[in-house]
Backbone as a ProteinNet text record, in pm:
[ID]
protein_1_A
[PRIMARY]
XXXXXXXXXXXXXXXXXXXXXXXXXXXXXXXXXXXXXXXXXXXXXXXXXXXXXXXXXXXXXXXXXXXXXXXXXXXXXXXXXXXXXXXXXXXXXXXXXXXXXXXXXXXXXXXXXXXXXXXXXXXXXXXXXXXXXXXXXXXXXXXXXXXXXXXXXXXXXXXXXXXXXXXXXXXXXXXXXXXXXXXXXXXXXXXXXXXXXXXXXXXXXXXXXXXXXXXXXXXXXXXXXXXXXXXXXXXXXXXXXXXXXX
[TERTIARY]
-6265.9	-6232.6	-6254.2	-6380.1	-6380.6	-6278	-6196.7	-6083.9	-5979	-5972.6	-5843.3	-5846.9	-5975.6	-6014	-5961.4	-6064.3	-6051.3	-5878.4	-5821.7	-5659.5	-5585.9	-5570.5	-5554.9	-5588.4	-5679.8	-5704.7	-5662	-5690.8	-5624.1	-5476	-5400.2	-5245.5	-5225.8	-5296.7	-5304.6	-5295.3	-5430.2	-5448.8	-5351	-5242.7	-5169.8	-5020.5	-5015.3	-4891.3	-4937.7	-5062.1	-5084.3	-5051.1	-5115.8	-5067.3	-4904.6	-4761.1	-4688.8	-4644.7	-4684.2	-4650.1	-4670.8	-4787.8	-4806.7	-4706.1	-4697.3	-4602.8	-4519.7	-4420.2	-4276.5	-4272.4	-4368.4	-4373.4	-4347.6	-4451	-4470.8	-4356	-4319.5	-4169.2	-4070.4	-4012.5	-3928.7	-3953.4	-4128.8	-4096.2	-4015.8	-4041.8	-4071.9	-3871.7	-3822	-3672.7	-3617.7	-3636.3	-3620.2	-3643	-3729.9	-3767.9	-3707.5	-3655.1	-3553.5	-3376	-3374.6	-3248.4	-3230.9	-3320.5	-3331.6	-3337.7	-3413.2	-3427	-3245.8	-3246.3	-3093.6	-2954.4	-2993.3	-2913.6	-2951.5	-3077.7	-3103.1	-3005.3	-3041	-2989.6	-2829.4	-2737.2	-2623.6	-2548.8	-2655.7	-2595.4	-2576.2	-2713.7	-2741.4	-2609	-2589	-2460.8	-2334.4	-2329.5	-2182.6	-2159.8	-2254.3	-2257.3	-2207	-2216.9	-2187.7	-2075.1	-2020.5	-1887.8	-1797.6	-1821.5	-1717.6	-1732.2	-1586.6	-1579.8	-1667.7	-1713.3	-1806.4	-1754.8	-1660.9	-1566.7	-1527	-1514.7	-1511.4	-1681.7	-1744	-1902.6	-1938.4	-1863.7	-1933.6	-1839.2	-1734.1	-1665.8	-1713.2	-1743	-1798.7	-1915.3	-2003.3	-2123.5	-2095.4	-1951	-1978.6	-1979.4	-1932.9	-1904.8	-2029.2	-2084.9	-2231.7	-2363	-2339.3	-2406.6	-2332.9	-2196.3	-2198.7	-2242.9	-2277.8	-2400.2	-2509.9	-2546.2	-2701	-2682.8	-2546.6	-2585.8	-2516.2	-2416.9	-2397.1	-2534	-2663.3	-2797.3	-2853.4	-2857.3	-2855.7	-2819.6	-2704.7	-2603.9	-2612.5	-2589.2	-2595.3	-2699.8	-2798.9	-2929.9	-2934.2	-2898.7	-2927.7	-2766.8	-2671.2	-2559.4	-2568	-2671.7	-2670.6	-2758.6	-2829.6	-2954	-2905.2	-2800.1	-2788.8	-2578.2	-2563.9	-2398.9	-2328.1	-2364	-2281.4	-2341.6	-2249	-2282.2	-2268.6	-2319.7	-2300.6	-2133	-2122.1	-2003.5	-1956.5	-1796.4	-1760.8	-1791.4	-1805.9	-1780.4	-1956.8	-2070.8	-2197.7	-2215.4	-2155.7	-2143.7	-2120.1	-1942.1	-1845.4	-1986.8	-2050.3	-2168	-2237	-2353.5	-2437.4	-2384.6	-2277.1	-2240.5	-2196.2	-2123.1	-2123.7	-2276.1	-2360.2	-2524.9	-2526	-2533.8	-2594.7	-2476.3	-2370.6	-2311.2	-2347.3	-2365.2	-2426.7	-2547.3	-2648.2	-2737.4	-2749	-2661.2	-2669.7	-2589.3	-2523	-2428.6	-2492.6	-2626.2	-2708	-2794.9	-2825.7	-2922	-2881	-2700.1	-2657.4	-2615.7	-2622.1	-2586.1	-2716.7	-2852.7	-2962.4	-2970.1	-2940.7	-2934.7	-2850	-2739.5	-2684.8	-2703.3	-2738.3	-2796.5	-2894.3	-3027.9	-3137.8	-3040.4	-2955.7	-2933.7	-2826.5	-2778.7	-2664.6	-2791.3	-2938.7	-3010.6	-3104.3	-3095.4	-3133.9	-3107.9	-2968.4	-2847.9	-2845.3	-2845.1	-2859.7	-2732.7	-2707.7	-2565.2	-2566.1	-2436.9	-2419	-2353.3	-2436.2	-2384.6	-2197.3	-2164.2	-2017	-2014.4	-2126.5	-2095.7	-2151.7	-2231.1	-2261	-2138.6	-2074.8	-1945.5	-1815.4	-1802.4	-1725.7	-1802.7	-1917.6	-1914.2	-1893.8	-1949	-1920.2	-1749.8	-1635.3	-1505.9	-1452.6	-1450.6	-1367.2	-1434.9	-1599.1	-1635.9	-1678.5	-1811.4	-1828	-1732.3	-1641.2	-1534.8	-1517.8	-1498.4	-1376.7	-1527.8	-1643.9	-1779.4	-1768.9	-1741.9	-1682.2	-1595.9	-1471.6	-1367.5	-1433.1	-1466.3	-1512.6	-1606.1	-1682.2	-1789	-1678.4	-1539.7	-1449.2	-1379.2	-1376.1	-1282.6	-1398.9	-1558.5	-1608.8	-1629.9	-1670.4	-1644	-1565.1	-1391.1	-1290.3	-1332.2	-1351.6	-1329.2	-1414.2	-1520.7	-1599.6	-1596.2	-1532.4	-1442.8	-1368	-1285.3	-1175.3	-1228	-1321.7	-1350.6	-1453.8	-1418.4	-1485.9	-1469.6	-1545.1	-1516.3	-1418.1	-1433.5	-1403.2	-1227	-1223.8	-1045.5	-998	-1085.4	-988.3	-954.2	-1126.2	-1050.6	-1000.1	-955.8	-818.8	-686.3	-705.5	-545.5	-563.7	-636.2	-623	-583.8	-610.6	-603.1	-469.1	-401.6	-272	-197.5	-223.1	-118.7	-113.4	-241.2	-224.2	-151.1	-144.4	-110	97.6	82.1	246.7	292.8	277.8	289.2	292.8	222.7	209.5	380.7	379.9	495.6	586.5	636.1	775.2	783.4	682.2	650.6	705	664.7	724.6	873.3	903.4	1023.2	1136	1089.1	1178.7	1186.9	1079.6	1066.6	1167.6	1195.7	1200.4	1395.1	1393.2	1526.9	1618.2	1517.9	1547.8	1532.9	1490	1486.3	1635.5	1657.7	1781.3	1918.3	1934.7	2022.5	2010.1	1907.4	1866.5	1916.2	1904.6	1883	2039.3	2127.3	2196.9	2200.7	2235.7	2175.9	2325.4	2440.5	2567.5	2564.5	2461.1	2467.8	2383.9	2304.8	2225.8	2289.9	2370.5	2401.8	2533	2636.9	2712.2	2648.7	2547.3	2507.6	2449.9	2417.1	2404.3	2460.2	2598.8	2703.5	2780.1	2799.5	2839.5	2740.6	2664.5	2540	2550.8	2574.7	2610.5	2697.4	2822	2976.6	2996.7	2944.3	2901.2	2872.1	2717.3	2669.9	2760.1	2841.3	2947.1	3014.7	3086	3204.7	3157.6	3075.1	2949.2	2975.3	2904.2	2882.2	3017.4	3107.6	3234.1	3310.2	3304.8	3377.3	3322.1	3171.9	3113.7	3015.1	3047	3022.9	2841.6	2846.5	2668.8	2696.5	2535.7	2565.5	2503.5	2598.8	2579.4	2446	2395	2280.2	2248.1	2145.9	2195.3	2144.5	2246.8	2206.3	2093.6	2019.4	1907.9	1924.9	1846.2	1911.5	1878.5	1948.1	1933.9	1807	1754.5	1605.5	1642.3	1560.3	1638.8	1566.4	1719.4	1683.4	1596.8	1549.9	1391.5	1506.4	1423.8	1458.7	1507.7	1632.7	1641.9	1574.4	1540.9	1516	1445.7	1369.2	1331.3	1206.6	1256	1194.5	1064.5	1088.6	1010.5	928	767	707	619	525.6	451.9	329.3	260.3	159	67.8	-48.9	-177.5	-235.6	-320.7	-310.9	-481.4	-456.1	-623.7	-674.3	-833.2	-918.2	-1000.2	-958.4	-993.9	-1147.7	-1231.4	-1356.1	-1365.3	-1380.1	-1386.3	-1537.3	-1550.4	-1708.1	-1716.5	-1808.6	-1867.5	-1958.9	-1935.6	-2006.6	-2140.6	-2256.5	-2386.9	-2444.9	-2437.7	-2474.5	-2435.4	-2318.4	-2245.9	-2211.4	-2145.9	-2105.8	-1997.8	-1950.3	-1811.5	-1683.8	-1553	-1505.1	-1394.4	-1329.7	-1227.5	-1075.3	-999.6	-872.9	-784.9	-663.8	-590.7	-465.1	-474.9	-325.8	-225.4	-121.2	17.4	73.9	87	147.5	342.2	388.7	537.7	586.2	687.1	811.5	851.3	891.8	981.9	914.3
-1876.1	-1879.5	-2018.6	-2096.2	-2217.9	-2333.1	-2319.8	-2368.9	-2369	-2244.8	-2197.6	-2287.8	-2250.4	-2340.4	-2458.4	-2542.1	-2686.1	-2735.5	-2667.5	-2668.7	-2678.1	-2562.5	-2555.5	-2659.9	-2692.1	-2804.3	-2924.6	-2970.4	-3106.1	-3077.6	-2988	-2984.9	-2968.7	-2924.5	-2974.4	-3085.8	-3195.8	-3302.7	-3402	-3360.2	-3431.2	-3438.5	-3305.9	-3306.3	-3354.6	-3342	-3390.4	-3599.6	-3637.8	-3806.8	-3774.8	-3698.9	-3732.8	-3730.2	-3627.3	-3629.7	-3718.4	-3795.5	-3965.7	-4059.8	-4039.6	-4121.8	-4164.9	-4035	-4014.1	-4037.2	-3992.7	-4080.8	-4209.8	-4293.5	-4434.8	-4430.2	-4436.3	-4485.9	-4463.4	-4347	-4325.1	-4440.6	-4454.5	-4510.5	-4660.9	-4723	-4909.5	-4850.3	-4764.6	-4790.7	-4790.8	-4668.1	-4668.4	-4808.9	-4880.4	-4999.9	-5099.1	-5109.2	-5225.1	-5191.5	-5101.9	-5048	-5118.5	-5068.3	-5127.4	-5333.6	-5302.4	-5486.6	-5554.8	-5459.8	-5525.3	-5486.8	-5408.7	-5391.4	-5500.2	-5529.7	-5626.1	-5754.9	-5789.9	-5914.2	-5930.7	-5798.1	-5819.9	-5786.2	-5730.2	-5757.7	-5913	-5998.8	-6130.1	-6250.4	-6183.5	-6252.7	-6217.9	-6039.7	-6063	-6120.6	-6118.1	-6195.5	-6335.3	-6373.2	-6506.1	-6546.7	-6465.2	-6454.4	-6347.9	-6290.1	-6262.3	-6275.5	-6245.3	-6269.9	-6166.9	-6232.9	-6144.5	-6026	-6067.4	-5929.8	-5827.1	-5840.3	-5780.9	-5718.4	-5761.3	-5711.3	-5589.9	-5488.9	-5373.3	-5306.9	-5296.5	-5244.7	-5287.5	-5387.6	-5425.4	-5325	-5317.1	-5290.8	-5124.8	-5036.4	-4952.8	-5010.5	-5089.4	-5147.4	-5178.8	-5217.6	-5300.6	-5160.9	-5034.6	-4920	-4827.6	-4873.3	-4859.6	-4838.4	-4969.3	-5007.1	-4932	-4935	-4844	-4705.4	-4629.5	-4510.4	-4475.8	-4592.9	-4537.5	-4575.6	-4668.9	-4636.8	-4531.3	-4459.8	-4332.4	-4237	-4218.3	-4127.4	-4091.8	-4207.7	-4234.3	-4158.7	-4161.3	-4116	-3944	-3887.4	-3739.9	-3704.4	-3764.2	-3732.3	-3737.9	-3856.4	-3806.6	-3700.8	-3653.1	-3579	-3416.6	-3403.1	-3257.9	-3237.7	-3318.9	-3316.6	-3348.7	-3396.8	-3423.7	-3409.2	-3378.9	-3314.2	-3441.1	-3421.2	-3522.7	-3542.5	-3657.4	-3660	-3847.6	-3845.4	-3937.1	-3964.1	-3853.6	-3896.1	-3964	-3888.3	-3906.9	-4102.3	-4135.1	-4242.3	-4356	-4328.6	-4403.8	-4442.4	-4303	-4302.4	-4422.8	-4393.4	-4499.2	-4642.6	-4642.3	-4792.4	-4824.1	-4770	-4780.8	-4854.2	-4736	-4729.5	-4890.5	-4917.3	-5037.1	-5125.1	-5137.5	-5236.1	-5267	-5150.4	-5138.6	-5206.3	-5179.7	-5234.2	-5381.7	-5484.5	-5563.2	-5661.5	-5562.4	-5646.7	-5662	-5553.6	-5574.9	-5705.8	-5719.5	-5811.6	-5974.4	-5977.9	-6086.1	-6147.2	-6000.4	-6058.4	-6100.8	-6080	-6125.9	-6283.5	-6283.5	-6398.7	-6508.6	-6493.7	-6569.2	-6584.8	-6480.6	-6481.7	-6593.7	-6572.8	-6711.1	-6796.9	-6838.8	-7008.4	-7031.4	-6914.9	-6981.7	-7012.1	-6945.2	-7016.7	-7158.3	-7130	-7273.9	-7389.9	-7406.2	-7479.3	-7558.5	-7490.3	-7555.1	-7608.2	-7641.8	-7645.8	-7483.9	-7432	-7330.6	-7381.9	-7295.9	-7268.2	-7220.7	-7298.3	-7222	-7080.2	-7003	-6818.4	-6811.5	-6842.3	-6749.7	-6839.2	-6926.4	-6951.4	-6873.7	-6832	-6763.8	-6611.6	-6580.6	-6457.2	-6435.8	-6566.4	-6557.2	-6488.4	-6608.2	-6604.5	-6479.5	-6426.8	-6357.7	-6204.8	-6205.6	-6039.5	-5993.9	-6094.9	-6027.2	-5959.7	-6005.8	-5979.5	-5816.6	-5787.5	-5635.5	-5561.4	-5595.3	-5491	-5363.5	-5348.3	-5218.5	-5120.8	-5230.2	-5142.3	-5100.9	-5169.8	-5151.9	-5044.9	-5030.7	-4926.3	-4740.7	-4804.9	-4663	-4650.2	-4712.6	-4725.7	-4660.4	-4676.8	-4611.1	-4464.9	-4445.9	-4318.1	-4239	-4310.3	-4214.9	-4183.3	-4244.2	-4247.7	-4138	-4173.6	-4034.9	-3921.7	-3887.1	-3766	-3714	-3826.9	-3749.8	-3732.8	-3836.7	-3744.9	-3612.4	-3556.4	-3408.1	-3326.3	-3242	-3138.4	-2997.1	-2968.9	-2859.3	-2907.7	-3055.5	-3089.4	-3051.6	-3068.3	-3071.3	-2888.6	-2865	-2670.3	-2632.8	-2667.9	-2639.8	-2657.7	-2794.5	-2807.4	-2738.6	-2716.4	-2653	-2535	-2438.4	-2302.7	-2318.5	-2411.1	-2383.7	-2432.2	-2467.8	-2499.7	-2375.5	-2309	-2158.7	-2078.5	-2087.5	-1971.2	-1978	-2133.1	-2207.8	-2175.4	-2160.3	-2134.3	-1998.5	-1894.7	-1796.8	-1732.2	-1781.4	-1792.8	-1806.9	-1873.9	-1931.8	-1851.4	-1800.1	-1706.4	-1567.7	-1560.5	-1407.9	-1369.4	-1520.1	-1512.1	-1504.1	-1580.1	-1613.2	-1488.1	-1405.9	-1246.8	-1155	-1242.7	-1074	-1089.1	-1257.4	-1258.9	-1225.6	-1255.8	-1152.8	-1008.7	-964.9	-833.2	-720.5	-829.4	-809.8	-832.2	-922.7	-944.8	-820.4	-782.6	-733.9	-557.1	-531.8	-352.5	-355.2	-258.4	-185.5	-154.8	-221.9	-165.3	-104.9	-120.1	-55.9	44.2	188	300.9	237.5	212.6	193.3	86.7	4.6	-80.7	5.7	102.8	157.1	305.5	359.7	439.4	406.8	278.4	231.6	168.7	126.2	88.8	182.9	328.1	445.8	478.5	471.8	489.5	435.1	301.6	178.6	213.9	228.6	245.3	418.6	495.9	627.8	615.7	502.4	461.4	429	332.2	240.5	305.2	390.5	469.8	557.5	600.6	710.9	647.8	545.9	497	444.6	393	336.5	488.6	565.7	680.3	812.9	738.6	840.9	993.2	1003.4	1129.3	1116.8	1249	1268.8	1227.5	1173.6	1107.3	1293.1	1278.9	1441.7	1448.1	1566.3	1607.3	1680.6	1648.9	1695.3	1820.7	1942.6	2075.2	2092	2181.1	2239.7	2240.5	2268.1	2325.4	2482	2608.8	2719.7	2772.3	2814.3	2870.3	2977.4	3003.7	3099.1	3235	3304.2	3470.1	3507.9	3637.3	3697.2	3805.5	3795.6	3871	4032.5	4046.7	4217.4	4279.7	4395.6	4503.6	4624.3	4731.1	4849.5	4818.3	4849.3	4864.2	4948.2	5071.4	5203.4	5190.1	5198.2	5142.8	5273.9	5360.4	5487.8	5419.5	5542.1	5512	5517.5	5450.4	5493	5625	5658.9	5778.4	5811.8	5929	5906.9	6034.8	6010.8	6103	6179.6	6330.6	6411.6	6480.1	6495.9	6577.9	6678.3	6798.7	6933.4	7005.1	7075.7	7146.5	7240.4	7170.3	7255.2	7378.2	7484	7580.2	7613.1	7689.1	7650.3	7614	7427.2	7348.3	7259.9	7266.6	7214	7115.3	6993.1	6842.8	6880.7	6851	6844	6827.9	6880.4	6868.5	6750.5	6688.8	6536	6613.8	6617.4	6664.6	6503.8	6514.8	6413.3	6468.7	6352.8	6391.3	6288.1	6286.8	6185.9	6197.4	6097.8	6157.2	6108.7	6190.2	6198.3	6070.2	5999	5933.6	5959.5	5845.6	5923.7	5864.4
1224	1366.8	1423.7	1374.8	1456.5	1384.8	1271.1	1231.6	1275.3	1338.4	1403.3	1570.3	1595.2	1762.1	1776.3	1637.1	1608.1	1617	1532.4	1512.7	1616	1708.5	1876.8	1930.6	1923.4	2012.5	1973.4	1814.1	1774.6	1814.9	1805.1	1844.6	2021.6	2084.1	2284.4	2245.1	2161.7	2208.9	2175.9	2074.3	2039.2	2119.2	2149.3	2280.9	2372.8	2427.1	2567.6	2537.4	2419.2	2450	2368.3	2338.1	2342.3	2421.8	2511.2	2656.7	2761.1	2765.6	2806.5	2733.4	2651.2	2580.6	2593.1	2619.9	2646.2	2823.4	2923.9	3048.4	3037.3	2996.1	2992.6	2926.8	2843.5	2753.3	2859.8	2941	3036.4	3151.3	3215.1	3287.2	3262.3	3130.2	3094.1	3090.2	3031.8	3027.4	3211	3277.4	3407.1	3448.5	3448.9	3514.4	3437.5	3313.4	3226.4	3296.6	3320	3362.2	3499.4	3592.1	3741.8	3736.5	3630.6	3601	3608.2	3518.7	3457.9	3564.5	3588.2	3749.8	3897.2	3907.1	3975.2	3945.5	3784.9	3756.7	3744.9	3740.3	3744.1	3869.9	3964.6	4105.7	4139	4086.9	4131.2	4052.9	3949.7	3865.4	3987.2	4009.9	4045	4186.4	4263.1	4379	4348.7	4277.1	4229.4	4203	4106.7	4028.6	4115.6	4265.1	4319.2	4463.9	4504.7	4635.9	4728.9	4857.4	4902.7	5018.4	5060.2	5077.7	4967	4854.9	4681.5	4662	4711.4	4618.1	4665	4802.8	4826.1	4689.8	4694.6	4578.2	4424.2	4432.6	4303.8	4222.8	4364.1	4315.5	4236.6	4230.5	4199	4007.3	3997.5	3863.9	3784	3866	3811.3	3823.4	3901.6	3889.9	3706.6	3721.9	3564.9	3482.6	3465.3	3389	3334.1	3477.5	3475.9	3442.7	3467.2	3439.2	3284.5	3232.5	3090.7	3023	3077.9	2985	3011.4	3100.9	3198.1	3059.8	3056.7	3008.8	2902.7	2783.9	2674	2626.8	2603.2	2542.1	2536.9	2669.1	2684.9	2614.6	2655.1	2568	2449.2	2375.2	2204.9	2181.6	2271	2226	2252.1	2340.6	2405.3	2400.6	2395.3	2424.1	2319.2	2182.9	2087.3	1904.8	1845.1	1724.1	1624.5	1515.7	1405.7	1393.8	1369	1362.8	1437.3	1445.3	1481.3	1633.1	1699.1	1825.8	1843.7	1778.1	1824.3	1723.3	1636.5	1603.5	1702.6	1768.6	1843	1954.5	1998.3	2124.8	2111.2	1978.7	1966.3	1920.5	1921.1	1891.7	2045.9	2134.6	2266.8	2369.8	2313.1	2371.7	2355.1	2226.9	2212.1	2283.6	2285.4	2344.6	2474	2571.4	2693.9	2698.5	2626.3	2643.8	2618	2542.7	2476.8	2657.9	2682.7	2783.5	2894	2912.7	3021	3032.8	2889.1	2858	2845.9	2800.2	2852.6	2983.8	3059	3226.4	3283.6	3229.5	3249.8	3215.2	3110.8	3058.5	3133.3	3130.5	3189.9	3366	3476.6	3575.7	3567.5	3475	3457.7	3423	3355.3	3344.3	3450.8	3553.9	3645.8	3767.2	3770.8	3867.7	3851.4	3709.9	3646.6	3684.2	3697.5	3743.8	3584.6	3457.1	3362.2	3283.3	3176.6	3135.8	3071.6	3074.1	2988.2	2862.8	2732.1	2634.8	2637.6	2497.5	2502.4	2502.1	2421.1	2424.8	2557.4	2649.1	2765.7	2885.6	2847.7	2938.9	2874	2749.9	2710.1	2778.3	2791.1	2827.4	2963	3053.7	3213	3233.1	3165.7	3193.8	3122.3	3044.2	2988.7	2950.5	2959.8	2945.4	3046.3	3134	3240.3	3324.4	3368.2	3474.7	3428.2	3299.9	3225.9	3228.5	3235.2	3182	3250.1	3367.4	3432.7	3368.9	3357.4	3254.3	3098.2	3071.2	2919.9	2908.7	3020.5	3042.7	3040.8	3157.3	3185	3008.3	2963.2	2822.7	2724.6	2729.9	2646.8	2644.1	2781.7	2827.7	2793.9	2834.9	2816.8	2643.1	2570.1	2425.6	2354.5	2435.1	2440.2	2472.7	2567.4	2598.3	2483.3	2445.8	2364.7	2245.9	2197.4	2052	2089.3	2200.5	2156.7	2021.6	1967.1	1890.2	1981.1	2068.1	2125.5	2153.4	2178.6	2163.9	2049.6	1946.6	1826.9	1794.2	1819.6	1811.6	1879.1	1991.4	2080.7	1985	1943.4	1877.6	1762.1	1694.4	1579.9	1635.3	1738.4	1735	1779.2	1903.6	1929.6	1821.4	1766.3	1617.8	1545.9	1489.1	1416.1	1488.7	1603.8	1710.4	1690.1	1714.4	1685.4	1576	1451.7	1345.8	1285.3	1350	1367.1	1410.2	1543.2	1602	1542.9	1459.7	1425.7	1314	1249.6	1087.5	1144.1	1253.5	1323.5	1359.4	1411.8	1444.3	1339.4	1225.9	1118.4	1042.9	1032.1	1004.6	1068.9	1211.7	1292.7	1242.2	1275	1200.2	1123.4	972.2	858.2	841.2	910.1	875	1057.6	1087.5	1155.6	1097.1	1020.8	896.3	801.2	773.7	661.6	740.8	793.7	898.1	920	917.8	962.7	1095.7	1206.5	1308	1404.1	1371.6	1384.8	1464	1452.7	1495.4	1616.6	1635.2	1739.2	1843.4	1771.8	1898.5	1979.4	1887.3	1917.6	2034.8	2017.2	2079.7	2200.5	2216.2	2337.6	2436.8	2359.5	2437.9	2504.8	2414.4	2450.3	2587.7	2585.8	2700.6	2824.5	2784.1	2886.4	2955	2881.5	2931.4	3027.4	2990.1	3034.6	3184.4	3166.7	3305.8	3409.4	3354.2	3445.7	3484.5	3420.6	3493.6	3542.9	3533.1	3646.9	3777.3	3726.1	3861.5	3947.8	3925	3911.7	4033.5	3927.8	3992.8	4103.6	4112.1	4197.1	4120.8	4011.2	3933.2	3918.7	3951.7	3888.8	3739.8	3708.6	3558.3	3492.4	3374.5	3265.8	3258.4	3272.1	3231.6	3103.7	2994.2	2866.4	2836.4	2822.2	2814.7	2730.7	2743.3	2651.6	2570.7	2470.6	2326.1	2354.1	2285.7	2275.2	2230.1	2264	2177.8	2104.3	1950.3	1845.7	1898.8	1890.6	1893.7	1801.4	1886.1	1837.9	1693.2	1596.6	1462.9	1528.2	1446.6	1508.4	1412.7	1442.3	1365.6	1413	1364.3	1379.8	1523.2	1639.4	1755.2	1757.3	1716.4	1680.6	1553.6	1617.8	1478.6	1480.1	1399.7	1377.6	1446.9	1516	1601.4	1519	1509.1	1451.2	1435.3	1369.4	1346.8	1431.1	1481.6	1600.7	1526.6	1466.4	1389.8	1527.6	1543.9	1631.8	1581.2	1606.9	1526.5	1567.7	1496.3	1511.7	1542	1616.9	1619.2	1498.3	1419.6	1310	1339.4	1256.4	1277.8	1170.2	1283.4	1179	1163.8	1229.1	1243.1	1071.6	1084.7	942.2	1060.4	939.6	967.5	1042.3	1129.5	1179.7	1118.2	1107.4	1013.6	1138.4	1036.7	1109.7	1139.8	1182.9	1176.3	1237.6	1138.6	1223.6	1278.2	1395	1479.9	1499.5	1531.6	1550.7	1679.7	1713.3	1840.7	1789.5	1833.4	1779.9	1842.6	1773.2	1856	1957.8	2064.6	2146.5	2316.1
[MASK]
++++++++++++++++++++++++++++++++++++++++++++++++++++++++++++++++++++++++++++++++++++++++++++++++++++++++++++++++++++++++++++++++++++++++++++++++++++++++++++++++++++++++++++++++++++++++++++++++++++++++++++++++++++++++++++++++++++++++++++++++++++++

């Protein structure tokens, strides 16, 4: 029993600090996220017009929420596979792009020279990081699993289809169907001139119900056992009677 205690308790004590853990870890990302959102508000102020920056800023919240996004989406929203791959190579791009708009923010307050890659990244990536953010997304969407068993099922379903039809075909080629199309044209044509000429449409006589079998009407009555008073105190004697025809 005090093994069992000991046990219990070493396992509280061990959730209780993963559970500190995983706080502190949430908070230091929450607060790298906000960092990096600080610093790429401070970039795009820079790099755009300031009539442009209330709109901007939905671009640069982006950001923050595909690091947002990313993480609980690999953990709860996506299965092994291509799409949970395409994700984490996304994740990291995000994050990598946060960390260069930081970067380059410090050396545009520097007033330093820029490097050729962080002037190649000012001109030609910062500007699209918004889009690139809507382009990972979409991409992520589409490699769902649940798209693809959609198309798979409307394809069986399609296929299905055309197997039925090509059936129902052949076996219309294949059938005699002469009497039936003729009996309904007879039907058709019946209708029309019914109607055409005013006439109640025919009503189709009964069939006859079969006569009852002839024969001998007069059948012998049962025969009724009368009992006689015995004398003596003897058994009773039985007599039988008929009642006649007639």
């Amino acid at each position: 029993m005090t093994q069992s205690i000991g046990t219990q308790m070493q396992e509280n004590q061990t959730r209780a600090f993963k559970t500190i853990a995983y706080a502190l870890g949430m908070t230091v990302y929450l607060g790298g996220v906000a960092y990096a959102e600080a610093r790429a508000y401070s970039l795009f102020s820079r790099t755009i017009d300031p009539e442009l920056l209330p709109v901007a800023l939905i671009g640069i919240v982006a950001l923050g929420l595909t690091a947002l996004a990313a993480p609980l989406a690999h953990h709860f929203g996506t299965a092994p596979g291509v799409q949970r791959i395409f994700l984490d190579v996304f994740y990291a791009f995000d994050i990598f792009a946060m960390a260069a708009n930081a970067v380059l923010d410090s050396a545009l307050h520097d007033a330093a020279s820029l490097t050729d890659l962080l002037q190649f990244w000012k001109v030609y990536v910062l500007p699209a990081l918004p889009l690139v953010c809507l382009l990972g997304w979409t991409v992520f969407f589409m490699l769902d699993p649940a798209h693809r068993k959609r198309d798979l099922l409307l394809a069986a379903r399609s296929a299905t289809e055309e197997v039925l039809t090509s059936r129902m075909v052949e076996q219309m080629k294949a059938t005699d169907l002469t009497d039936m199309v003729d009996a309904a044209a007879r039907a058709a044509a019946a209708d029309i001139v019914g109607r055409t000429v005013g006439a109640p449409p025919a009503v189709p006589a009964s069939p006859a119900l079969p006569a009852a079998p002839r024969g001998d009407t007069e059948r012998p009555l049962p025969t009724i056992v009368v009992p006689k008073a015995g004398r003596n105190g003897r058994k009773a004697e039985s007599a039988e009677t008929q009642r006649p025809n007639g």
